[in-house]
N, C-alpha and C positions, 0 to 999 in steps of 0.2 A: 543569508542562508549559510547554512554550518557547511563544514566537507563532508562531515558526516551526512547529513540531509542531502545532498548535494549528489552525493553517491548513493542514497537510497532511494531519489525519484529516479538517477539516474537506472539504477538496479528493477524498480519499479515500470519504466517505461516502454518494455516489450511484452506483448501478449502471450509468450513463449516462459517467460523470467515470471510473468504474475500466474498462468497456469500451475507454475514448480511451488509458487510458492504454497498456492492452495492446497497441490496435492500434498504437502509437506505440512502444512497446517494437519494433516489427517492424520499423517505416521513418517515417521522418520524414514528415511531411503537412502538405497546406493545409488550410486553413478547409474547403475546397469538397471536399475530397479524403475529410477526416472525417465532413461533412453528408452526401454521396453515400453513406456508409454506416447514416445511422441517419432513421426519417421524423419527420424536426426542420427546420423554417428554420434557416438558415443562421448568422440571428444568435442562436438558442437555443442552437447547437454552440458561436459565439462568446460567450458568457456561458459556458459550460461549462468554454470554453479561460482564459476569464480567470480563471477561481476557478482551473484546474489552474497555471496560473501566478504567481498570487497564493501559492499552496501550497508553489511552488517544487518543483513536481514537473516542470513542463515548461518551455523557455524558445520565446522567437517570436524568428527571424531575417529579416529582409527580404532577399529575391532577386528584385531586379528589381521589379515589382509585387506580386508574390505576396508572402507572408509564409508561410513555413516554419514551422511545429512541431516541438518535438522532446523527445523524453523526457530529464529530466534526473538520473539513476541517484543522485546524492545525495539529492535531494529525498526518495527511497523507503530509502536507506542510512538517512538521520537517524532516520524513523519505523523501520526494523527495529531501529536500536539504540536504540531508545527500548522496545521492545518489548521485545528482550533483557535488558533490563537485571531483568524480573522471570523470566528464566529460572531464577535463583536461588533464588526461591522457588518453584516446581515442583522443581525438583532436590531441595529440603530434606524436598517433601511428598513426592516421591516414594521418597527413601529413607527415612522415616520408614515408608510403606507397604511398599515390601519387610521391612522390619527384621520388623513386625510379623507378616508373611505368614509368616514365616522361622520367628519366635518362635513362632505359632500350629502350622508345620508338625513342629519342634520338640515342641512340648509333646504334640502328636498323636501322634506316633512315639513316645514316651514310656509316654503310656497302653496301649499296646497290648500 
C-alpha cells in the first residue's frame, strides 16, 4: 500500500473525517461553515481538515481571509482503485460459486 493510500484510509477511517467529506462532496466550505454543523470546537474540525488533507482527499484554498475546503475526487479515485484492484478475486470466487451451484443443480436434475 502507497503512503498515499495509506493516509487516505487513514483520513477515511473516522465517522467524523467520512461525514466532512460528504458534506464537502455537496459544496465547498469553511472551517466555520463545517464546525456549525457538528458539536466540535473549531479547531477539532481543524485537526479533522488537516488529516483529510494530509490524505489528499481534500485541498484548502485562501479567499480573502477565509480558507475554503474542497473535496478533491482523486484523493477518493486512488483509494477506489486500490479497492478495485481485488475485484478479481470476488469475480474468480464468485464464478467458482455459480460453477459449483450449476454442477450441484445439475447433478440434482440427474437423480431424479
Amino acid at each position: 500500500m502507497t503512503p498515499t493510500i495509506h493516509g487516505t484510509f487513514k483520513a477515511l477511517g473516522d465517522p467524523t473525517r467520512c461525514r466532512i467529506v460528504t458534506m464537502l462532496a455537496e459544496q465547498d466550505m469553511t472551517i466555520g461553515e463545517v464546525a456549525d454543523r457538528f458539536d466540535m470546537t473549531r479547531a477539532a474540525v481543524k485537526k479533522h481538515l488537516s488529516i483529510l488533507e494530509r490524505g489528499k482527499l481534500i485541498s484548502v484554498h485562501a479567499s480573502g481571509r477565509e480558507r475554503i475546503n474542497r473535496l478533491e475526487p482523486a484523493g477518493l479515485k486512488s483509494a477506489s482503485d486500490w479497492i478495485n484492484h481485488f475485484d478479481r478475486f470476488w469475480d474468480t470466487r464468485l464464478e467458482s460459486l455459480k460453477s459449483a451451484i450449476e454442477t450441484h443443480e445439475s447433478e440434482r436434475n440427474n437423480d431424479r
